[in-house]
C-alpha positions in Angstrom: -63.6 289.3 138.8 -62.4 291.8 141.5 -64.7 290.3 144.1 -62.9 286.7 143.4 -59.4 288.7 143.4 -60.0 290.2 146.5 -61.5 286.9 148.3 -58.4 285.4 147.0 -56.2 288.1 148.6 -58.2 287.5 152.2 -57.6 283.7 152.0 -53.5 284.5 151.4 -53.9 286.5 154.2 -55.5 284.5 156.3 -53.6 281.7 155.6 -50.1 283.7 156.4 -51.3 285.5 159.4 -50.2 283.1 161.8 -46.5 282.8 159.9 -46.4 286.9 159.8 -47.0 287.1 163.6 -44.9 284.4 164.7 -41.8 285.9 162.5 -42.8 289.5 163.9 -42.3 288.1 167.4 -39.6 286.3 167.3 -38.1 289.6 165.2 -38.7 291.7 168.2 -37.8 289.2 170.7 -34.5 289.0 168.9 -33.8 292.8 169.0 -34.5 292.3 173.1 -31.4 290.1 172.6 -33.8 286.7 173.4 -33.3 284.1 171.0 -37.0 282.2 170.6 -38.9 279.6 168.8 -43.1 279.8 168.7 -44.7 276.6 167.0 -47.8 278.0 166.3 -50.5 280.5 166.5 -53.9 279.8 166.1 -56.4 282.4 165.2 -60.3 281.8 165.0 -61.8 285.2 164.0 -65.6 284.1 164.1 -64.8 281.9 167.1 -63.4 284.5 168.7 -60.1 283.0 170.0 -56.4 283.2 169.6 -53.6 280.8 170.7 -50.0 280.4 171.0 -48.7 276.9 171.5 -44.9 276.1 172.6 -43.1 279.1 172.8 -39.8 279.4 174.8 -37.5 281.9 175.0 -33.6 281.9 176.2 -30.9 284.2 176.5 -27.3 282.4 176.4 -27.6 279.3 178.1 -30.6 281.0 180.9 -34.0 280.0 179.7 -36.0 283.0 180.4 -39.8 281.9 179.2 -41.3 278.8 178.3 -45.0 278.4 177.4 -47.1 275.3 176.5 -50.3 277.0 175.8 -51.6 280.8 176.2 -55.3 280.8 174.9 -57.6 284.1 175.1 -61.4 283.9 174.1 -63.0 286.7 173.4 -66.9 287.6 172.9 -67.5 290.1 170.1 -70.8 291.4 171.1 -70.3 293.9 173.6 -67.6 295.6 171.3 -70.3 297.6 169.9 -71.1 299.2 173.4 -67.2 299.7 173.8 -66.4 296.7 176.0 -63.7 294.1 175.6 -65.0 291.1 177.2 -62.1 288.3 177.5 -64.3 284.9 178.5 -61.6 282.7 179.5 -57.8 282.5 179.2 -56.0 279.6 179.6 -52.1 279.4 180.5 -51.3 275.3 180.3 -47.2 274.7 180.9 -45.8 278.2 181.7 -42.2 278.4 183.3 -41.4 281.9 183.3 -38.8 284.4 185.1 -39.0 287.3 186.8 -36.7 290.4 188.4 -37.9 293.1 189.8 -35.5 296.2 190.1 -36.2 299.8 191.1 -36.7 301.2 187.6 -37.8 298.3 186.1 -39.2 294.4 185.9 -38.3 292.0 183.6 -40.4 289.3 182.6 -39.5 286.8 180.5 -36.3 288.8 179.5 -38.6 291.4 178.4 -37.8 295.1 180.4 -40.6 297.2 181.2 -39.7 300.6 183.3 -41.4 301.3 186.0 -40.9 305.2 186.2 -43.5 307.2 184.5 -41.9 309.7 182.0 -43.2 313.1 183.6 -42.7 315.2 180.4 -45.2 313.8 177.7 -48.4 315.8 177.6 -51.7 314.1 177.7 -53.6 314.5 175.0 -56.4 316.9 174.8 -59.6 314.6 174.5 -61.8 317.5 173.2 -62.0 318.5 169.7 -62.2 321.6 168.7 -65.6 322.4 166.7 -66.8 318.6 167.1 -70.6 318.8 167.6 -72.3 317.2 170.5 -72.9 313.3 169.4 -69.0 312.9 168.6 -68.1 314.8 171.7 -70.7 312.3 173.8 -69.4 309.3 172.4 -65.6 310.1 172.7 -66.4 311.2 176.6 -67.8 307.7 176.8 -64.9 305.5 178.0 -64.1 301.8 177.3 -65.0 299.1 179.4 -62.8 295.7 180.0 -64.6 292.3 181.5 -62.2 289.2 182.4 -64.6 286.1 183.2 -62.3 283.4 183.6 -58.8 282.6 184.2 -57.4 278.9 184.0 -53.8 278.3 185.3 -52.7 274.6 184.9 -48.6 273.8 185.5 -47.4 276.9 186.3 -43.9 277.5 187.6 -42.3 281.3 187.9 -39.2 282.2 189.5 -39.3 285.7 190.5 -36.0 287.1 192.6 -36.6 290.4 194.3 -34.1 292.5 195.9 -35.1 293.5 199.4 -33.6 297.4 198.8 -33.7 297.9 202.3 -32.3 294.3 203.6 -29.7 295.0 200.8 -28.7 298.6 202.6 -28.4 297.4 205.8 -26.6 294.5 204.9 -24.1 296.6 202.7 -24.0 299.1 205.5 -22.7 296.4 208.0 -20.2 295.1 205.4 -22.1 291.6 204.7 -23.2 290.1 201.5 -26.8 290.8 200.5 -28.6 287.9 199.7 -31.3 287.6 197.2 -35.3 286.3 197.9 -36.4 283.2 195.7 -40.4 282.9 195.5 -42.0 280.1 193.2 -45.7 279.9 192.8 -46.2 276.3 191.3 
């Protein structure tokens, strides 16, 4: 009877995965002040792939993300010899923008800082009274393999401000403009 229970329990799960993730996203997305809406996401554990389908992301009227298909294969095999080996992932209708600043880029509305915090400590990778195998295997590192990447209507606006072109400018009393690049 428990066996059937907990088979049941795994099928719930499974079946609710894809709901859970998309909510957790948008959830987060939503804290980052970007209002979004995901379709789906597809997740084949023995197959080894997971995919997000028609996701787009605005904040106010400025659409900030908006992606067709993001597909990552995986091959589960050389996990047991710690490598993560991605086989192909495929980006289909991506519209996506960029801004780079000093102390941080934003993609897709989403800020990441680009200054290191100086004042966390690195953690100390030996352990005190672990015996030689455990100390061999965590001295081992991990390993990453990307075989193949497949771009197919792709559009990203990224405006950087040339700090320097933006000194002199200010310096000489003119308006700064601002760079435009689009890879299509």
């Amino acid at each position: 009877m428990a066996v059937v229970i907990f088979f049941l329990f795994l099928i719930v799960l499974r079946i609710s995965l894809s709901q859970i993730i998309i909510y957790s996203t948008q959830s987060w997305l939503n804290k980052q002040g970007i209002h979004s809406s995901i379709e789906d996401i597809q997740i084949n554990i023995t197959g080894g792939t997971v995919s997000l389908h028609n996701a787009n992301g605005h904040k106010g009227d400025q659409p900030l993300f908006d992606i067709g298909l993001l597909a990552i294969h995986w091959d589960w095999a050389p996990l047991s010899e710690k490598v993560i080996e991605v086989t192909k992932v495929e980006v289909d209708g991506l519209n996506l923008a960029i801004k780079q600043f000093r102390d941080e880029i934003i993609i897709g509305g989403v800020s990441i800082p680009l200054q290191v915090n100086s004042n966390k400590k690195s953690p100390d990778p030996m352990i005190s009274g672990a015996d030689d195998s455990i100390a061999n295997e965590l001295a081992q590192p991990w390993a990453a393999a990307l075989n193949e990447v497949v771009f197919r209507h792709l559009s990203v606006c990224y405006p950087q401000r040339l700090f320097l072109y933006t000194i002199i400018k200010t310096a000489q009393g003119l308006q700064p403009t601002v760079s435009y690049r689009t890879v299509v």
